[in-house]
N, C-alpha and C positions, 0 to 999 in steps of 0.2 A: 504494500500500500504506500503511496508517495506521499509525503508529507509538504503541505502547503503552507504559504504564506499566512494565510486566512486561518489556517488549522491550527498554526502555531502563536500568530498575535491572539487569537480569541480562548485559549487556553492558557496564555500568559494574562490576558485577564481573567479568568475563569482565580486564576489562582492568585494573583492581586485584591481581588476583592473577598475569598476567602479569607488570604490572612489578615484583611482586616478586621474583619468579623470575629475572627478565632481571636485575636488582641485584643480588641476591646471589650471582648464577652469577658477577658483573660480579665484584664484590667477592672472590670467594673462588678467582676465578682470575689471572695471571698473564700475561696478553698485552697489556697497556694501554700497551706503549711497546716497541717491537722495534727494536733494533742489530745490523744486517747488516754482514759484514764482504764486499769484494772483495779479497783478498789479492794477486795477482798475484806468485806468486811472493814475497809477500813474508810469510813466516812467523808473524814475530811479529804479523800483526795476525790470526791464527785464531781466536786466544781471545777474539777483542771482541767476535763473535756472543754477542745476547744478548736474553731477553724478560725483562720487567719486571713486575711490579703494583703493588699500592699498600704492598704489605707483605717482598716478598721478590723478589730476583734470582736468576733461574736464568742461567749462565752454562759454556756446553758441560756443562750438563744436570745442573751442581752449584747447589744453592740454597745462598744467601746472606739468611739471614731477616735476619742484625741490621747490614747495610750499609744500610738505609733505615728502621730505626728512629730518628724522630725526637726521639721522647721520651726516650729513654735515650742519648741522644747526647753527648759532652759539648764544650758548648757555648764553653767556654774556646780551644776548638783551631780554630775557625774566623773565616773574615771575616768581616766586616760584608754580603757580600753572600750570603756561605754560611748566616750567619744568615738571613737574610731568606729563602731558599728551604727550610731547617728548618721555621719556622714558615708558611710555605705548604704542605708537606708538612703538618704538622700541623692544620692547618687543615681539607684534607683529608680527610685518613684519622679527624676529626670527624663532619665534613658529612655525608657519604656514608652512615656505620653510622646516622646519627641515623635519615635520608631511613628508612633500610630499617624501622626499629624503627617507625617514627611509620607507615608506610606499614601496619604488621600492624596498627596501632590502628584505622587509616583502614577497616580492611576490616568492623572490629567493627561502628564507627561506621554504616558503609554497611550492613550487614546490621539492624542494629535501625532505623536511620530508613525503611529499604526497605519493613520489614515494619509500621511504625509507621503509615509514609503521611503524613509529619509533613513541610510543608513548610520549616518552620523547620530542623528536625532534616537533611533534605536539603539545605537550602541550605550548613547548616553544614559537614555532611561535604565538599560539595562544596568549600568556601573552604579546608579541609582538607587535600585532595589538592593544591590550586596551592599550599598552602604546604611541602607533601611536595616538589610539584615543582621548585619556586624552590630550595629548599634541592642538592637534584640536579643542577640547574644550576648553580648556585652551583660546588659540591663539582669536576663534572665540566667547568667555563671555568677554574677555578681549576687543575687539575691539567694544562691544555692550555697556561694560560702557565706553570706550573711548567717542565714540560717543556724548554716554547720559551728558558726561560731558564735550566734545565741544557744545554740542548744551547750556546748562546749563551756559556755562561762555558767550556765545554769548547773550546768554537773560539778563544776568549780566551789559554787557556791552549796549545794544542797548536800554534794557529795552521792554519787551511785546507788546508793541505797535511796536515796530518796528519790529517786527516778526508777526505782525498778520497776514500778506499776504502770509507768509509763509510756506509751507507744509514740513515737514520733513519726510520719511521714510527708511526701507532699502528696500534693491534692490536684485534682481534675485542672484548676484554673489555670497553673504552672505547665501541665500537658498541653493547656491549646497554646499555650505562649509559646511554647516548643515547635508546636505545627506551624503556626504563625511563623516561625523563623525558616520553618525547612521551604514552606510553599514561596517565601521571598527569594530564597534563591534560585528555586525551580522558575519562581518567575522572569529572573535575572535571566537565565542561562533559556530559555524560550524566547526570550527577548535577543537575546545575542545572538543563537541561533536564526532569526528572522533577518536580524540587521545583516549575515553572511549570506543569506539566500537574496537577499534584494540587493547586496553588492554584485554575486556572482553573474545575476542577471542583467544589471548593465553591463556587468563588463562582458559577456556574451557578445552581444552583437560586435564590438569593437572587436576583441578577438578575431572574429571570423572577417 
């Protein structure tokens, strides 16, 4: 089966406007980091179930928007290592809204080059989206060792035993952030793909 121009911009949007969608569903939900509790009998740990996002803790099914606001935090009342996962949080909760915003442009971009047939203008969109992507990767390795190193200073402080009951993992929301990042490059690299087929074919005729 011969793969076309048409085949290939419309499946480079197909998956453009996916990872938007998968991003912002990412971003505007609350399961990117889940604390299970095994209590056995032992009470006080019921309340430690809990899912997470990048913006707010829901916590036996109370939100807590301003326990992970970093910005507004004040920064006088922490360590030196608290500090440093603030500013990985913010970092973060950066990265991530840019990826989505840059990503609605990337779709413009892709629509006028598509229609243009402009190898330059393809090439570009494409370099485009792996900078959408990198950034998403970026945003989403960043909040994985965030995590690893909230979970890490909390074993610090309570000590092993007092995390035994505890299950830590991530959640659905961190998965589409993920797809989100793979469908960006796929879109990149459909997009680059395009912009060599519509070189190939001018330069066709001259050739011959």
């Amino acid at each position: 089966m011969k793969v076309t121009f048409g085949s290939l911009v419309i499946s480079a949007g197909v998956c453009g406007i996916l990872s938007f969608a998968f991003l912002a569903t990412s971003l505007g939900t609350d399961y990117w980091y889940i604390i299970e509790t095994n209590p056995s009998n032992m009470s006080d740990l019921e309340d430690m179930s809990s899912h997470s996002g990048l913006w707010s803790i829901n916590e036996g099914g109370k939100m807590h928007a301003d326990s992970i606001d970093s910005f507004a935090a004040d920064y006088s009342r922490y360590s030196e290592t608290e500090l440093h996962m603030l500013n990985m949080h913010s970092a973060i909760v950066v990265l991530l809204p840019l990826s989505l915003v840059l990503l609605l442009f990337g779709g413009i971009c892709g629509l006028v080059s598509s229609l243009a047939q402009s190898p330059v203008l393809l090439t570009g969109t494409a370099s485009y989206f792996f900078v959408c992507s990198l950034l998403t990767l970026s945003g989403v390795s960043l909040y994985i060792i965030y995590s690893n190193q909230a979970l890490a200073e909390t074993e610090r402080l309570v000590g092993k035993e007092g995390l035994a009951f505890v299950h830590t993992s991530f959640g659905w929301s961190l998965g589409l952030a993920w797809l989100s990042y793979g469908l960006e490059l796929l879109a990149g690299v459909l997009l680059l793909s395009a912009a060599r087929m519509v070189k190939r074919q001018h330069s066709s005729p001259t050739m011959a």
